[in-house]
N, C-alpha and C positions, 0 to 999 in steps of 0.2 A: 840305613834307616832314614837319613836325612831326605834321599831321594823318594820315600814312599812318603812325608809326609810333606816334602814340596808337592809333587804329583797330585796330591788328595788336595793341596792348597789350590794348585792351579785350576786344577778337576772343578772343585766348587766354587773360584772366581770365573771359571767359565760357562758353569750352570749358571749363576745368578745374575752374569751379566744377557745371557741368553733368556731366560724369565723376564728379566725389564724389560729388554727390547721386544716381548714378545707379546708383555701384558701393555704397555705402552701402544701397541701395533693394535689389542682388544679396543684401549679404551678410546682410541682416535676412531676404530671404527663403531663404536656405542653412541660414539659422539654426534656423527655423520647419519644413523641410522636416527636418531632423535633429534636433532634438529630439521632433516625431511619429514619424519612424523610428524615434528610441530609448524612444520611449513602446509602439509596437507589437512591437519586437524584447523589451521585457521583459514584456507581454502573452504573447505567444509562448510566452518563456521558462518561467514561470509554468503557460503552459497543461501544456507538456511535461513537465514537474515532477509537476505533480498527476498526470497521467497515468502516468508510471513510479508514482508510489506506489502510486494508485489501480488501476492494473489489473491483472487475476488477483487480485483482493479477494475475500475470500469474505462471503458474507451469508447469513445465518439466518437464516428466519421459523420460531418456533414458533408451530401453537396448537393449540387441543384439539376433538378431533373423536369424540365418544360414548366421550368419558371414555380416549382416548386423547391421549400427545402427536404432532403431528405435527410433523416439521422437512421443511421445505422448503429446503435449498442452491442458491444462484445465485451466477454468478462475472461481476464487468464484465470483458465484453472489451473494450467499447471505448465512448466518450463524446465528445461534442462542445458546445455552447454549447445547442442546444436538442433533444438527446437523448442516451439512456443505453442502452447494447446489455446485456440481461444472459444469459445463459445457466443453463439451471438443470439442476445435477449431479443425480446419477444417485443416490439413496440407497442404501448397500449394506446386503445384507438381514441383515448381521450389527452393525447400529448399535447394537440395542437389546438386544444380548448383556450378558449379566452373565457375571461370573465373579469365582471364588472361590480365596482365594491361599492356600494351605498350604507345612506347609513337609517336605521330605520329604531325608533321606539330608543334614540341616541348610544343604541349602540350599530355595528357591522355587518351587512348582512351581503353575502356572496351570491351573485347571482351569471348565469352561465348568458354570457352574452347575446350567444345566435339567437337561444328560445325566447332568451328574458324567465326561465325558470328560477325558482329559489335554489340552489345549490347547495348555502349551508348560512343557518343563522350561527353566530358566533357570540362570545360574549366579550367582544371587545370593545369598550367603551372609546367613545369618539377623544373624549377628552385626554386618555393618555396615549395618542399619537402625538408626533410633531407635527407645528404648526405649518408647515408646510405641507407635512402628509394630511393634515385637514382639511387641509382645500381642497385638492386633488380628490380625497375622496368623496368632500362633499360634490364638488364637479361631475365624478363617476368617474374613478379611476378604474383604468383598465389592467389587468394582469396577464399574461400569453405563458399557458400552458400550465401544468399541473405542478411544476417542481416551483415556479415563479411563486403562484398561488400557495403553495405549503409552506414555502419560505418567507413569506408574509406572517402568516400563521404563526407561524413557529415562533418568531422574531418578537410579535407584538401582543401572543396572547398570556396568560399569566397562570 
């Protein structure tokens, strides 16, 4: 009798020790399988990120072609690990506009250089520029191109 119930003792110390080693052997590879998952969920992550910022980016090439400058405009729409999608914008034919700011009836008035056309009355008062940007305009300050000219705009009107 003593031998059947050592036997059954051994029996279930070597089941249980067999179960540890065996759930021990699951949970190291649970372990392994979720920690690559959380390696590739913030790869992911990452990629997604870059892409919100990255995309609709605008890009500029200039360079000079018989003594002009040329801009080339391209926008990424889209990228992945081993390519870059770019589109290239349309230049509008008034990039290379100048214009010329005077001031008239004391406030700003924009005018397109080449023609001497009115371009655009504005309602910006001479007096809340800086005093240096007051000469300059009273002089007839000059602006080169369309983004220069909106960013004046933008800056000073209210």
């Amino acid at each position: 009798m003593r031998k059947v119930i050592y036997g059954i003792g051994l029996f279930l110390a070597v089941l249980f020790l067999g179960a540890g080693f065996f759930l021990s052997y699951q949970v190291a590879d649970l372990r392994e399988k979720m920690d690559l998952l959380q390696e590739n969920s913030g790869q992911a992550l990452q990629q997604v990120s870059m892409l919100d910022s990255s995309k609709d980016q605008e890009l500029v090439f200039e360079s000079y072609q018989e003594g002009n400058l040329l801009r080339n405009r391209y926008r990424i729409t889209a990228y992945g690990p081993e390519q870059i999608i770019l589109r290239q914008e349309e230049e509008s034919t008034k990039a290379d506009q100048e214009f010329l700011l005077k001031v008239e009836d004391g406030c700003i008035t924009v005018y397109e250089k080449e023609t001497g056309e009115v371009f655009e009355h504005t309602n910006i008062p001479l007096e809340s520029l800086p005093q240096e940007l007051q000469a300059e305009v009273l002089l007839g300050k000059t602006l080169e191109g369309n983004e220069e000219l909106y960013s004046f705009l933008e800056n000073y009107s209210s």
